[in-house]
Backbone bond lengths (Angstrom), bond angles and torsions (degrees), N, CA, C in turn:
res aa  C-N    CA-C-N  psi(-1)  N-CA   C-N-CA  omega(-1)  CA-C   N-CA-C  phi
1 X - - - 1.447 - - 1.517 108.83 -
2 X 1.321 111.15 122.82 1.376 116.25 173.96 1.559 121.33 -81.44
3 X 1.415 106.42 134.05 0.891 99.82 176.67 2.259 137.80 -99.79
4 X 0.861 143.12 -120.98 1.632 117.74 162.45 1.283 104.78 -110.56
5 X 1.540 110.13 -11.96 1.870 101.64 171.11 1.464 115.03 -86.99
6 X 1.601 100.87 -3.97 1.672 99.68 -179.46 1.475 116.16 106.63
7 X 1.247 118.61 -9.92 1.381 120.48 173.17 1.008 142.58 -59.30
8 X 1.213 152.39 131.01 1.579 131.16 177.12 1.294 108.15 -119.41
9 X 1.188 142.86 88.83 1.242 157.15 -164.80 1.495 113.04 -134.40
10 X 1.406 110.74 -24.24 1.459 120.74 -169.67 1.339 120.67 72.84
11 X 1.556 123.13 1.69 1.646 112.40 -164.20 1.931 95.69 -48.35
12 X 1.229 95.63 -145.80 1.328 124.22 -170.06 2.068 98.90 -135.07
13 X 1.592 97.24 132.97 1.659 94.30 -167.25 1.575 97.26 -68.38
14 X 1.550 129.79 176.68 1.520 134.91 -147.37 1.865 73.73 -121.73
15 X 1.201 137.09 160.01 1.514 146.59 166.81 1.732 109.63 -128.67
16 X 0.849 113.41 166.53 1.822 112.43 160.36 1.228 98.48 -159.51
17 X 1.325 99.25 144.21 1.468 128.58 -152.11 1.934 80.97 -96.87
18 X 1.554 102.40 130.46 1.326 95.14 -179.74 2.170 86.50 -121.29
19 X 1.221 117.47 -166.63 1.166 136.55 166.07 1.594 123.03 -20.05
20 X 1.847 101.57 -64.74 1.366 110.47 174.24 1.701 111.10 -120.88
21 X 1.244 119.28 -19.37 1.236 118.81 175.70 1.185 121.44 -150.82
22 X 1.288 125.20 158.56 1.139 149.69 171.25 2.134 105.14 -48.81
23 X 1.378 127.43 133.03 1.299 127.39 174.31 1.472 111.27 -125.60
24 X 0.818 122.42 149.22 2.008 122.16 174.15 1.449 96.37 -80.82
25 X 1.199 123.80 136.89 1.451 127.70 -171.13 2.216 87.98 -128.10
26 X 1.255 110.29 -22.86 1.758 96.00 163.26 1.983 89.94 127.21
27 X 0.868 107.42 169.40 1.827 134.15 -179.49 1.810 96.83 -48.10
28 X 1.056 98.75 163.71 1.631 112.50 179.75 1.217 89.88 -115.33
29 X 1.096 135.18 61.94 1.883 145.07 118.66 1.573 104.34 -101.59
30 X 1.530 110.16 -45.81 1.682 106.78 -173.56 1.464 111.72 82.76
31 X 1.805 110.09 53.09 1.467 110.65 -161.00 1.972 82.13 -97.79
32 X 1.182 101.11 -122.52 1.279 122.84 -162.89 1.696 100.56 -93.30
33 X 1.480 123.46 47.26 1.464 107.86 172.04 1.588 87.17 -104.75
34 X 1.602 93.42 -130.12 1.409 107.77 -164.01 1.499 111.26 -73.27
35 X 1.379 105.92 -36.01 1.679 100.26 -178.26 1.107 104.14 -38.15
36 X 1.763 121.36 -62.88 2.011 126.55 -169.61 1.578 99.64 -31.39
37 X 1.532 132.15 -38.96 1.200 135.22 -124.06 1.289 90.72 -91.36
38 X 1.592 90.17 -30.27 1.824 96.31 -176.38 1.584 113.91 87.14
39 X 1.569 102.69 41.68 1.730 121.59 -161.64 1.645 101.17 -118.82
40 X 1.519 108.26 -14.26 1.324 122.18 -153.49 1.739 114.68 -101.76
41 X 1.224 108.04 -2.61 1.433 130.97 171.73 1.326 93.10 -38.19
42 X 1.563 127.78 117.84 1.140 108.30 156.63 1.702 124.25 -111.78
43 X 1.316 113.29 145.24 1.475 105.43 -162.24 1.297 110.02 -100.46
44 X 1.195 117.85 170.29 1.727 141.72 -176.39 1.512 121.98 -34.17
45 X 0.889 136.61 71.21 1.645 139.12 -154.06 1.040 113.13 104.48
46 X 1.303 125.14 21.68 1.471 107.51 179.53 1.814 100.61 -123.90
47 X 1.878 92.83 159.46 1.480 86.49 -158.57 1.755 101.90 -106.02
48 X 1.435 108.94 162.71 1.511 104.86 176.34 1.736 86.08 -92.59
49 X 1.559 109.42 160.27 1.253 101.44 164.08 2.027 88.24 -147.19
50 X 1.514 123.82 -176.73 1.360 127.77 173.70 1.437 110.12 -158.05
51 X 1.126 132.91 102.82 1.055 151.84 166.34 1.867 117.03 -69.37
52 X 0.962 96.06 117.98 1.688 107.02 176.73 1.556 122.55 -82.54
53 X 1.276 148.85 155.58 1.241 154.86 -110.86 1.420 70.57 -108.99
54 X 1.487 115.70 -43.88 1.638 104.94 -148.41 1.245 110.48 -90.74
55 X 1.575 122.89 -14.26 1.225 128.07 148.54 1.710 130.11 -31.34
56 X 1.372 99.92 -72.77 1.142 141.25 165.12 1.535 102.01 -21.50
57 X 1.328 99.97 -56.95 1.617 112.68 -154.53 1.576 98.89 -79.31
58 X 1.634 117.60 -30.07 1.379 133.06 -163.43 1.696 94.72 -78.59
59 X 1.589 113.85 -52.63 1.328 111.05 177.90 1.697 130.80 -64.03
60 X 1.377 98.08 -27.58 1.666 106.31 163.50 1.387 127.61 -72.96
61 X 1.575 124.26 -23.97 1.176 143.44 169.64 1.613 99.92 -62.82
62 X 1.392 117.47 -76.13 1.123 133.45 -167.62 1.875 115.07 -47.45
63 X 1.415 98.19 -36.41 1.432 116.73 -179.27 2.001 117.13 -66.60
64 X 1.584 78.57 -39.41 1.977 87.67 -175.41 1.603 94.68 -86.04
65 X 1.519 141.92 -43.03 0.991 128.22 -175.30 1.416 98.34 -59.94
66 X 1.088 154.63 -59.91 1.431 152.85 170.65 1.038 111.48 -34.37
67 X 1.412 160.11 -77.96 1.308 148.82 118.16 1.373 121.51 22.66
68 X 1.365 119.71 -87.60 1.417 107.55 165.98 1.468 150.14 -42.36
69 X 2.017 101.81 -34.71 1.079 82.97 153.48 1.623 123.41 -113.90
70 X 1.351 136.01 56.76 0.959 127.33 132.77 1.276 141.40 -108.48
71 X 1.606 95.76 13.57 1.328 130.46 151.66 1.920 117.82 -55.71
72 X 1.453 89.33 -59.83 1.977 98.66 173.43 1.115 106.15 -67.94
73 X 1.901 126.00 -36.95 1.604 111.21 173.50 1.202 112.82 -47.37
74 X 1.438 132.69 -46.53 1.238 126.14 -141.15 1.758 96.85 -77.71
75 X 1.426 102.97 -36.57 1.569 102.37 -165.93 1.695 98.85 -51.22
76 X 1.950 91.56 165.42 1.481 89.71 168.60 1.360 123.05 -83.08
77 X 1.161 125.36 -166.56 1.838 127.59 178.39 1.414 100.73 -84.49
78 X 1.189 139.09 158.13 1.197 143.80 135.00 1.430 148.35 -100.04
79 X 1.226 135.20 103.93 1.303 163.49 -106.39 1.216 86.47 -65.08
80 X 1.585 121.47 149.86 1.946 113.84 166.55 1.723 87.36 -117.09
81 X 1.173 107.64 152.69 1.044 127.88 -144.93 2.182 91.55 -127.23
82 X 1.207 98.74 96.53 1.296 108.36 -166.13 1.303 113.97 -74.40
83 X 1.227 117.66 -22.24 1.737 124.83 -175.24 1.189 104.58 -87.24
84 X 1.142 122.86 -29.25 1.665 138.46 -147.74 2.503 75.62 -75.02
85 X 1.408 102.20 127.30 1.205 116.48 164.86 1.881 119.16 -87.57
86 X 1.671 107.24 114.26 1.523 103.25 -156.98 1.099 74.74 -92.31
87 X 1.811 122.22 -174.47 1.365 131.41 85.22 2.000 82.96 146.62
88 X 0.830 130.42 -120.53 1.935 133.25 -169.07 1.415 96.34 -128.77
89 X 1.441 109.75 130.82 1.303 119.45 155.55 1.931 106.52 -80.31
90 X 1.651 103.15 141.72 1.534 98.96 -163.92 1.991 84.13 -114.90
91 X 1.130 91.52 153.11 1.903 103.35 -160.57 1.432 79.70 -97.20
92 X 1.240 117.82 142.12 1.429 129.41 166.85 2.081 107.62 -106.29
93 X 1.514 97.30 -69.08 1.363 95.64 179.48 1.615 92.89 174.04
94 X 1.762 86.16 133.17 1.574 110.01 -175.92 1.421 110.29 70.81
95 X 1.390 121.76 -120.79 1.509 124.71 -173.84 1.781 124.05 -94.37
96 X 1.505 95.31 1.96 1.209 104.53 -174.17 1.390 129.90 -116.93
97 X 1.282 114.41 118.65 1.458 125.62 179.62 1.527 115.81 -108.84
98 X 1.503 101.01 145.16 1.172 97.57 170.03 1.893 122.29 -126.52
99 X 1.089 103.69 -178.64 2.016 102.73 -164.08 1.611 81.12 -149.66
100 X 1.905 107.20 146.08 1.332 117.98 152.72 2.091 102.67 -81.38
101 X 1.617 78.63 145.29 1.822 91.56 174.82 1.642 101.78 -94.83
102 X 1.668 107.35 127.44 1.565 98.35 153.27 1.108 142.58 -69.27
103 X 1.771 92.70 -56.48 1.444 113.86 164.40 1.148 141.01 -86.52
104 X 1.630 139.00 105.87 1.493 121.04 -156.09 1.630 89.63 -137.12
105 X 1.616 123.74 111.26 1.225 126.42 158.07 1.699 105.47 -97.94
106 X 1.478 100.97 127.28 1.054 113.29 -175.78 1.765 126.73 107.27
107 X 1.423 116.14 174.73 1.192 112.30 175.34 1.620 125.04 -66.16
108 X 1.160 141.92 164.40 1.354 132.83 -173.38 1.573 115.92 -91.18
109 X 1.638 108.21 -22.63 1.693 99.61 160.75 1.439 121.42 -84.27
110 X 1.328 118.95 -12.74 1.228 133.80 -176.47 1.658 120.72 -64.65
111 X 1.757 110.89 -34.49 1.054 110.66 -177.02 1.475 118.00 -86.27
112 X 1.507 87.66 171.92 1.734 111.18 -164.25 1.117 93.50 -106.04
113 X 1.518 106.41 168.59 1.778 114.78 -178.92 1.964 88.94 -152.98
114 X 1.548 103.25 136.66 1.738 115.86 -170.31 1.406 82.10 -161.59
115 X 2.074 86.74 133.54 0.812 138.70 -139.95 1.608 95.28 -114.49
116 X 0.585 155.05 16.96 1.944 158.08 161.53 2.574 87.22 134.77
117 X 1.152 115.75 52.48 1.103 148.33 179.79 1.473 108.81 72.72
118 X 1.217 128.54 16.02 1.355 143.84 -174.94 1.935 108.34 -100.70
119 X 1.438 94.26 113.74 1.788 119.11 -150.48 2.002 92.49 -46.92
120 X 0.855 144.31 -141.54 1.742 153.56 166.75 1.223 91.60 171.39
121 X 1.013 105.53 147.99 1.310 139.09 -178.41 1.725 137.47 177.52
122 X 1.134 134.54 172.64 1.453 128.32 11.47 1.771 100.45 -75.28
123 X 1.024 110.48 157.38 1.356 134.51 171.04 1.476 116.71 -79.29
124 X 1.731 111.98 142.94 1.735 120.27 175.49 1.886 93.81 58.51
125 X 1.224 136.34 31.33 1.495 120.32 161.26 1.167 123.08 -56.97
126 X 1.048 114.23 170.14 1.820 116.02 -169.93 1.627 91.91 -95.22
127 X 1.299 101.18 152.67 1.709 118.93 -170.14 1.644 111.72 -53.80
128 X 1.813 112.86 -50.39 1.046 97.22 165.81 1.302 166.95 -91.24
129 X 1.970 94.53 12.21 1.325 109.75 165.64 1.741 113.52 -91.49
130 X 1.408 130.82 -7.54 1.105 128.02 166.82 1.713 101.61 -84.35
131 X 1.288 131.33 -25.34 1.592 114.78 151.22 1.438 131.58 -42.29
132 X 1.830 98.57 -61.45 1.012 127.05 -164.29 1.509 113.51 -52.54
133 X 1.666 105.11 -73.55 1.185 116.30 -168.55 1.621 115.12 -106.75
134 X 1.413 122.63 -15.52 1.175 138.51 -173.46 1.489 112.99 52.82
135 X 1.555 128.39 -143.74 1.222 128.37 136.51 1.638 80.36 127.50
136 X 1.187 138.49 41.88 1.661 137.21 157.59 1.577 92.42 107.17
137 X 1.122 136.24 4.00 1.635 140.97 -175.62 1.065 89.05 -76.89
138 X 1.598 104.39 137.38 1.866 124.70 -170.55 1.691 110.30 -150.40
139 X 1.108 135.47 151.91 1.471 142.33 162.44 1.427 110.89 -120.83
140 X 1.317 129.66 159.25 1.230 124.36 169.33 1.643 78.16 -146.40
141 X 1.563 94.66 126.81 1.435 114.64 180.00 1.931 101.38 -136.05
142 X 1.399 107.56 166.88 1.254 123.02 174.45 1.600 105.97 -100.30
143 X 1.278 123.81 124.70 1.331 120.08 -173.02 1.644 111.45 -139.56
144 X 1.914 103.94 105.37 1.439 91.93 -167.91 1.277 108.49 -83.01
145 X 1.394 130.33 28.68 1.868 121.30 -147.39 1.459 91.77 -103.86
146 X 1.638 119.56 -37.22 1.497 133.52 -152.92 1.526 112.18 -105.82
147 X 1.386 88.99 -81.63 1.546 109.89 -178.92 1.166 126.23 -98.17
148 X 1.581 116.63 -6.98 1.737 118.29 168.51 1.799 113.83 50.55
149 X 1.940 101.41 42.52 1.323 92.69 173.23 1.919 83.69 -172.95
150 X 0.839 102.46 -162.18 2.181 117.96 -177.61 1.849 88.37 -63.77
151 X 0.729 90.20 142.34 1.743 110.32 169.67 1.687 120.54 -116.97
152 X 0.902 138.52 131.93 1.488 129.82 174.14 1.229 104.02 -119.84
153 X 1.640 126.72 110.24 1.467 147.69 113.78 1.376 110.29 -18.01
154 X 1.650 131.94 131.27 1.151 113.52 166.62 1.739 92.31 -171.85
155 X 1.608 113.57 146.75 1.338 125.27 178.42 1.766 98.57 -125.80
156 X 1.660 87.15 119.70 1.667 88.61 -179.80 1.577 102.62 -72.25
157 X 1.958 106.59 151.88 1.314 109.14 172.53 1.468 137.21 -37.30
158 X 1.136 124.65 -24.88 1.079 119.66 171.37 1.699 108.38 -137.00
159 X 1.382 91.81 64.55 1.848 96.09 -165.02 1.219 138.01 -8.24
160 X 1.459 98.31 55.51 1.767 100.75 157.79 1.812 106.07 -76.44
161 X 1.456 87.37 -159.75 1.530 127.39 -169.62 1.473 115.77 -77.65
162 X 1.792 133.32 47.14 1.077 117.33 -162.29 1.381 129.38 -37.21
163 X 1.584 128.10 -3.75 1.251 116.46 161.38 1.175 120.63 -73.07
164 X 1.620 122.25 -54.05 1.020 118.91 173.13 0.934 137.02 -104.53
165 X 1.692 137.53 48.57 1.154 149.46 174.05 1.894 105.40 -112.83
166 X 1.156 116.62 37.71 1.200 132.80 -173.97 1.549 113.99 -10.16
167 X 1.357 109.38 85.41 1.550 143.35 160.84 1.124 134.12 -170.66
168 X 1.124 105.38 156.55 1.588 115.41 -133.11 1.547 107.71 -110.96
169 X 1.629 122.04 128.46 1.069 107.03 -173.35 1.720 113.56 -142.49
170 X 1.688 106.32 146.87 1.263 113.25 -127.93 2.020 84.41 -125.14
171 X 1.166 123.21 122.44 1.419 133.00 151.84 1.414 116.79 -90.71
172 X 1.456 109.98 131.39 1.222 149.15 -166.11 1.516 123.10 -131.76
């Protein structure tokens, strides 16, 4: 790494701490930077100090992570969306997949199942016509064998692949 007197030695540049800031006073050989310039005078209380590349690098790191995140503090929160069904639909057989529910307000025949906000139904079908024929037919059952909580049965509207038919579907 070169330095402004031309050196390649790698030191670390020499600074002096003046009044309000820090100044480059040139390389710790003292070739042709600022010292030559005759900038490098240093006066009566004032301190030499030398900062290393890796310093440098430690204080700029440290500076943008600080920055950045009180950058994300400032933002607002964003809403979690409790109905919204996360995580893999698991294929059982034919058109029907099923997902454990986390969140369930309400009774378990009671709820609704929407389809990118588009209602599905009929509701509580028997297992093997949401295999069979699918077409938005869903159950929400309690199942202690698997998941030891609400289970959702469900045949997307036009029985694709609820993973990858990218839409999103929300119990209510």
């Amino acid at each position: 790494m070169l330095c402004r007197c031309g050196s390649a030695d790698g030191r670390p540049w020499q600074l002096r701490r003046t009044r309000h800031d820090l100044m480059p006073v040139g390389c710790m050989r003292g070739g042709r930077g600022l010292q030559k310039a005759g900038l490098a005078r240093q006066q009566p209380g004032e301190v030499s100090l030398s900062i290393s590349a890796n310093t440098r690098i430690v204080i700029g790191t440290t500076l943008f992570a600080l920055a950045s995140s009180a950058f994300l503090y400032a933002l607002p929160p964003s809403p979690i969306d409790r109905d919204l069904l996360r995580g893999s639909f698991y294929w059982l057989q034919g058109y029907a997949y099923q997902i454990p529910v986390k969140y369930l307000n309400g009774e378990l025949n009671a709820a609704r199942l929407y389809e990118d906000d588009k209602l599905l139904g009929p509701a509580n079908s028997d297992r093997e016509e949401i295999a069979t024929k699918g077409g938005g037919r869903f159950q929400l059952f309690r199942d202690s064998k698997s998941f030891f909580g609400p289970v959702l049965l469900l045949s997307t509207s036009d029985n694709t692949n609820p993973n990858t038919n990218g839409r999103k579907y929300h119990l209510k």
